[in-house]
C-alpha positions as a printed NumPy array, in Angstrom:
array([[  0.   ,   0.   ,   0.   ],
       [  1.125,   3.207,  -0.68 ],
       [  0.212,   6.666,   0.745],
       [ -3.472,   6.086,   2.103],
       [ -5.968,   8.697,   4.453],
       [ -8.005,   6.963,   6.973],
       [-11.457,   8.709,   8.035],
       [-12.555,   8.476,  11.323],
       [ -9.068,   7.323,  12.761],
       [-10.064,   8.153,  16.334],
       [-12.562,   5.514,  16.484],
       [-12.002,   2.126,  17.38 ],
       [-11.025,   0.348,  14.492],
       [ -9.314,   3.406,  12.472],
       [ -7.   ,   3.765,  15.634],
       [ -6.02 ,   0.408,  15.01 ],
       [ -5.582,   0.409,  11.326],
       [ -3.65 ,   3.663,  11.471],
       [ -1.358,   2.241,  13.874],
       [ -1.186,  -1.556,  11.691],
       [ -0.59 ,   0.36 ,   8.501],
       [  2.434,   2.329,   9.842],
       [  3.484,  -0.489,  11.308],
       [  3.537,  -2.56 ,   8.102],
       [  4.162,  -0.143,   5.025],
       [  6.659,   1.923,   4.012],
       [  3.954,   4.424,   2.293],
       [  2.803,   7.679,   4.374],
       [ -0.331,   7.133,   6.499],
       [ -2.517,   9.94 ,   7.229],
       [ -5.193,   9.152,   9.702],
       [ -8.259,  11.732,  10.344],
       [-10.161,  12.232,  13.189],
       [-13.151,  15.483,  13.654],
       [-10.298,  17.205,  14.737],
       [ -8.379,  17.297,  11.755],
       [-11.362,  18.877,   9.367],
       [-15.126,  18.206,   9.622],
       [-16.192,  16.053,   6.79 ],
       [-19.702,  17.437,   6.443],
       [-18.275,  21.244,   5.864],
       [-17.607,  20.824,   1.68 ],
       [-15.625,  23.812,   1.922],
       [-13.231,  23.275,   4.798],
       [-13.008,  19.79 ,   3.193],
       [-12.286,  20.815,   0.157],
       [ -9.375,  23.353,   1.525],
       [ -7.915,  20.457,   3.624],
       [ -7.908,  18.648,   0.365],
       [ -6.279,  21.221,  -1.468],
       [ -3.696,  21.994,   0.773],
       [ -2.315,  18.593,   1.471],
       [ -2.099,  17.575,  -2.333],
       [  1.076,  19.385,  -2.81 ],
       [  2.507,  17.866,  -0.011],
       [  1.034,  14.624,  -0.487],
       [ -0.39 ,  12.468,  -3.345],
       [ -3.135,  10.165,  -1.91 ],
       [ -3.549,   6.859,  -3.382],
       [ -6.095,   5.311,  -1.066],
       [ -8.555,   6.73 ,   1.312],
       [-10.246,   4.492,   3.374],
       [-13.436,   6.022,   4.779],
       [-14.48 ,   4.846,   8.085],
       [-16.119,   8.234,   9.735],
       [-19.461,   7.987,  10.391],
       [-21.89 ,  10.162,  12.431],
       [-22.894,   7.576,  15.078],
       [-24.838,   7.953,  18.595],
       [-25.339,   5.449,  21.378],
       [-28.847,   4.392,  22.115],
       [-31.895,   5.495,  20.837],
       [-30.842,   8.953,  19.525],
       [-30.675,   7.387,  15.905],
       [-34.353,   5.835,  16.036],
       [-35.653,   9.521,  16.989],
       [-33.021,  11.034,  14.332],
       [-32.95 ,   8.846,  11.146],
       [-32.979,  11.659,   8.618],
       [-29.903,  13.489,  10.364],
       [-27.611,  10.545,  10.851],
       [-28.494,   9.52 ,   6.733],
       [-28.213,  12.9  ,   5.545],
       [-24.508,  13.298,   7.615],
       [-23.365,  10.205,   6.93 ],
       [-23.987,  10.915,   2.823],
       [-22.978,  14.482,   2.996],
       [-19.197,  12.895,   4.354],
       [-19.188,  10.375,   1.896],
       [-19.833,  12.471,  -1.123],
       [-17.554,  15.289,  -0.037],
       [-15.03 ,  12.463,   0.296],
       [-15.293,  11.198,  -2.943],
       [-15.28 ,  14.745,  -4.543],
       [-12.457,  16.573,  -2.677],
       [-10.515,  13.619,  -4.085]])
């Protein structure tokens, strides 16, 4: 693998492929968390984006961000979580 960006790498399993992916290729691994920009914001995305490919050419980006709430937040909130979710994954895929 070569120089890969991992979404939501301050969850559970993107800590843990962050850390097996530096670990185990010699490419550049760049993992973000809603720290680093927030995925919904097209703009800000598409500034991070911007600003990182002349210092870095992406060849993978494995998406694992997600809006995601504990309990029964999502039952009472179905349109929110769908319409975040989709909003991350297509300004994702276009800021690419």
């Amino acid at each position: 693998m070569k120089n890969v960006i991992i979404t939501g790498a301050t969850g559970f399993i993107g800590r843990a492929l962050v850390q097996s992916l530096r670990n185990s290729t010699n490419g550049r691994v760049i993992g973000m968390g809603s720290e680093t920009v927030d995925l919904v914001n097209r703009a800000a995305l598409f500034d991070w984006f911007e600003k990182l490919h002349w210092a870095f050419e992406c060849d993978h980006i494995i998406h694992l961000a997600a809006l995601y709430k504990a309990g029964d937040w999502p039952v009472h909130h179905p349109a929110t979580q769908f319409h975040v979710n989709m909003s991350m994954n297509v300004n994702i895929l276009e800021a690419w």
